[in-house]
C-alpha positions as semicolon CSV with decimal commas, in nm:
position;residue;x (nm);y (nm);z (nm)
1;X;15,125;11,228;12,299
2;X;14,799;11,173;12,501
3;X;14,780;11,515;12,458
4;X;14,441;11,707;12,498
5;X;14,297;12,049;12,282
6;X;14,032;12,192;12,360
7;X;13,888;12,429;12,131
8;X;13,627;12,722;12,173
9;X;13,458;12,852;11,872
10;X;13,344;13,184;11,963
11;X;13,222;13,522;11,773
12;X;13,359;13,833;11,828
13;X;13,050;14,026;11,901
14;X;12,850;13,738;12,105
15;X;12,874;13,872;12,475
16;X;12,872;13,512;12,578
17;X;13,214;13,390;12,386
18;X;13,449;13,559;12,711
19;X;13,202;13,353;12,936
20;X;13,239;12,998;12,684
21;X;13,627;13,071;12,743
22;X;13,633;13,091;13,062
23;X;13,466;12,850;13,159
24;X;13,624;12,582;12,922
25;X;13,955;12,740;13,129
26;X;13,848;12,675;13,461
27;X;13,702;12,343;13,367
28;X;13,991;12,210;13,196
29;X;14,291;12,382;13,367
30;X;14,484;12,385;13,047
31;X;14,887;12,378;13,061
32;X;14,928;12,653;12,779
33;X;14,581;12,859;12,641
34;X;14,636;13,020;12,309
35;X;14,395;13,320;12,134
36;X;14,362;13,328;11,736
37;X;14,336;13,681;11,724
38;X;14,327;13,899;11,344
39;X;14,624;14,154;11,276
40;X;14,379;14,485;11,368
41;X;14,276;14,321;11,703
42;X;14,570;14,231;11,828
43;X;14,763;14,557;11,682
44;X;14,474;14,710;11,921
45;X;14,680;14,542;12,212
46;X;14,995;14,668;12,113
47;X;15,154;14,982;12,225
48;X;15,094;15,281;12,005
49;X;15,281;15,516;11,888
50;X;15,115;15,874;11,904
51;X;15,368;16,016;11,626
52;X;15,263;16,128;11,285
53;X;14,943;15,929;11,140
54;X;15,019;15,653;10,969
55;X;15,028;15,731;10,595
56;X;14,794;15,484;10,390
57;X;14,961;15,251;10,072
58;X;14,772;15,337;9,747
59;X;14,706;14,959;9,749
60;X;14,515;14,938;10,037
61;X;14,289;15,227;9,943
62;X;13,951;15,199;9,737
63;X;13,976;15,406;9,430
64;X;13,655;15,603;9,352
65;X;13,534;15,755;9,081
66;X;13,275;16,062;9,087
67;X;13,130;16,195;8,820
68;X;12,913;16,556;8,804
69;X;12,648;16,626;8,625
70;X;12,823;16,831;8,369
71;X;13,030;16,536;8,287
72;X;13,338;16,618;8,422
73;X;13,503;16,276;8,706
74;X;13,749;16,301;8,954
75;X;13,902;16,020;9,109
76;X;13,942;16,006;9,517
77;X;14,109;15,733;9,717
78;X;13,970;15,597;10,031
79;X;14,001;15,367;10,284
80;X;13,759;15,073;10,274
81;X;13,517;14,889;10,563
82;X;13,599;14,551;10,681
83;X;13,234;14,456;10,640
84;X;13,236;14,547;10,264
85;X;13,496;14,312;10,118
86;X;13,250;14,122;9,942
87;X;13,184;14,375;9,701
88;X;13,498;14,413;9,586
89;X;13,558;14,482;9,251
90;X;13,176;14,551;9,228
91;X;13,053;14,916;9,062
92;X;12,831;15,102;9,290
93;X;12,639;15,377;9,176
94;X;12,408;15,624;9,310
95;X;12,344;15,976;9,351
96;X;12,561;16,149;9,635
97;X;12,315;16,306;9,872
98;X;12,447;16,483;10,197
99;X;12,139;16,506;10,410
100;X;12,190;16,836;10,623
101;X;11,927;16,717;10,909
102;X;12,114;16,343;10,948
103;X;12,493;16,511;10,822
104;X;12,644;16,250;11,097
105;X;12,416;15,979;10,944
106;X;12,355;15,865;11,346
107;X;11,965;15,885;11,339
108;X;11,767;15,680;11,124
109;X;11,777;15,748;10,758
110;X;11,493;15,853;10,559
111;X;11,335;15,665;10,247
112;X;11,532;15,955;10,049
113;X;11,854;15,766;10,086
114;X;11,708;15,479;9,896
115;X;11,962;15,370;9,627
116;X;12,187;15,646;9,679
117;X;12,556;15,746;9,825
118;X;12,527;15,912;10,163
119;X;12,792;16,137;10,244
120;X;12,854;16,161;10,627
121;X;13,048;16,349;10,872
122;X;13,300;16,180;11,071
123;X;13,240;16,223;11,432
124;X;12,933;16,366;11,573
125;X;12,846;16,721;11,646
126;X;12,885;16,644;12,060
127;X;13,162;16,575;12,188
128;X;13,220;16,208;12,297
129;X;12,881;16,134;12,173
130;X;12,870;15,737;12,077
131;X;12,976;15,782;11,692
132;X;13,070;15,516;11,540
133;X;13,120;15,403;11,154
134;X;12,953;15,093;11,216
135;X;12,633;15,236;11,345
136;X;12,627;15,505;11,044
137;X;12,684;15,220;10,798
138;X;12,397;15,064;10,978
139;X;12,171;15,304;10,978
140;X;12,266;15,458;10,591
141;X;12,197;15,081;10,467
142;X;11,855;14,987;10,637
143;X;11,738;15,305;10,471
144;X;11,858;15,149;10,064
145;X;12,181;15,340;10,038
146;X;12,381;15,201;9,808
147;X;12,688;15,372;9,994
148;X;12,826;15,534;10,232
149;X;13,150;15,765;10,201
150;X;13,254;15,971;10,526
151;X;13,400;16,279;10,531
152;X;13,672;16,434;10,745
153;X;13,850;16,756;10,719
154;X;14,103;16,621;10,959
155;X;14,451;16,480;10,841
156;X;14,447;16,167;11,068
157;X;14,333;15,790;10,964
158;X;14,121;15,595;11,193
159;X;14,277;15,447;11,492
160;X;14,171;15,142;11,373
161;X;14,027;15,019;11,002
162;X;13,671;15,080;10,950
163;X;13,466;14,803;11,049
164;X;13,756;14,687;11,273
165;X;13,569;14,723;11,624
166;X;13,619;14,649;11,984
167;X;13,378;14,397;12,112
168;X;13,268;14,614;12,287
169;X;13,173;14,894;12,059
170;X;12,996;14,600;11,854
171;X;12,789;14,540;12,139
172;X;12,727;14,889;12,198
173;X;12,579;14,939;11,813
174;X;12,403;14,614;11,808
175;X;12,256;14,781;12,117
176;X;12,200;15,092;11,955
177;X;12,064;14,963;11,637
178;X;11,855;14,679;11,808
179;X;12,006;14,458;11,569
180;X;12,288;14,160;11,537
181;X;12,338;14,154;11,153
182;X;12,472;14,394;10,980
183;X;12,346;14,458;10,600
């Protein structure tokens, strides 16, 4: 076809991948430019509907199991991370502990959260206050938790999955947690 593709291998939280593109685009003057994009990122670009929350499938939920001292389990179902996948089917144990001095889990967590379940607000306590699940995650797993499940009184999923960020709000924790990886 003497045909020409030029591909750009970028990450999603390197601030440098918009600049690669670019310039490969300006370079190359393409006839057609096409953007592999994953279902949450480009559902992100899609209109949304501000109806009734989206109700989650059983399926897609994490079932977990909590047991009390006395003996007694109850099972909850909850939504799980992006980041997490690789533990799927895995047991994870640990003591809950909600720690009332870190109960948004945004500072840095104490050696007391070592090999435990942190359970964390949703949110902060400040309105607008950079919050988000990645950072707690973050933060709950450089201190050893084995966990983290978040709480919210509120009836209404996540805009988007957990885990599932903008770019921008990647940036923003890497920033925030002076760190790339994520545990």
């Amino acid at each position: 076809n003497n045909k020409e593709m030029f591909l750009v291998a970028t990450i999603h939280i390197s601030p440098r991948a918009p600049k690669d593109v670019e310039a490969v685009i300006e370079k190359t003057i393409p006839d057609i430019t096409m953007i592999e994009l994953d279902n949450e990122r480009l559902d992100r670009m899609r209109d949304v509907d501000d109806g009734a929350p989206p109700k989650p499938k059983r399926q897609d939920l994490q079932p977990i199991k909590i047991t009390m001292a006395n003996g007694e389990s109850s099972t909850v179902y909850a939504q799980r991370a992006l980041w997490n996948a690789e533990r799927s089917g895995e047991t994870v144990e640990g003591d809950l502990l909600f720690d009332e001095s870190n109960s948004y889990g945004l500072q840095k967590a104490d050696a007391s959260w070592e090999g435990r379940i942190a359970l964390i607000n949703r949110g902060s306590a400040n309105e607008g206050e950079f919050a988000p699940f990645a950072l707690k995650a973050f933060n709950a797993a450089t201190a050893g938790a084995e966990g983290v499940l978040v709480i919210d009184t509120g009836n209404k999923l996540p805009p988007n999955r957990i885990g599932g960020g903008t770019m921008l709000g990647d940036l923003r924790v890497a920033f925030k947690a002076c760190s790339c990886g994520f545990p």
